[in-house]
Phi, psi and omega in degrees: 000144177282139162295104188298073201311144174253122183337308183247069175244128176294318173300330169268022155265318191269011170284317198288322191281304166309348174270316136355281201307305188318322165306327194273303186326317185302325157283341167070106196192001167320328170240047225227317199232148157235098222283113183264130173272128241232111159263105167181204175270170155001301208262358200267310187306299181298299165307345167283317181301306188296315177296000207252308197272333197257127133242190198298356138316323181256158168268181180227105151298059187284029148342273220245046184282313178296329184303291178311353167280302176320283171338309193284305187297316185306307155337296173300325242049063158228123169359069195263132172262000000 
């Protein structure tokens, strides 16, 4: 049976807090960023993000966005099919 994680579970605080770090870390960025966590879907996250960093001023170069999605999962280990 899967372990039904609870918010306030000790254990599911400190998996969300290693993950946490491990994102700053990944950017070398420890001493510097903090990484927040965004609940909802995806295009929910990315809108937040674009609306939080970009402002109406700036551009997004989405050139090289998939290459750079890649990068990050090879990083993680994770699986591009």
């Amino acid at each position: 049976m899967l372990h039904d994680w609870g918010s306030r579970d000790k254990n599911f605080i400190k998996l969300n807090q290693s993950i946490l770090e491990s994102l700053v870390k990944l950017i070398n960025g420890e001493d510097e960023f903090e990484c927040v966590p965004m609940q909802g879907n995806g295009t929910f996250a990315v809108e937040s993000m674009i609306s939080s960093l970009i402002s109406k001023n700036d551009t997004i170069d989405m050139h090289n966005t998939i290459e750079a999605i890649k990068d990050v999962m090879k990083e993680l280990k994770i699986k591009i099919h």
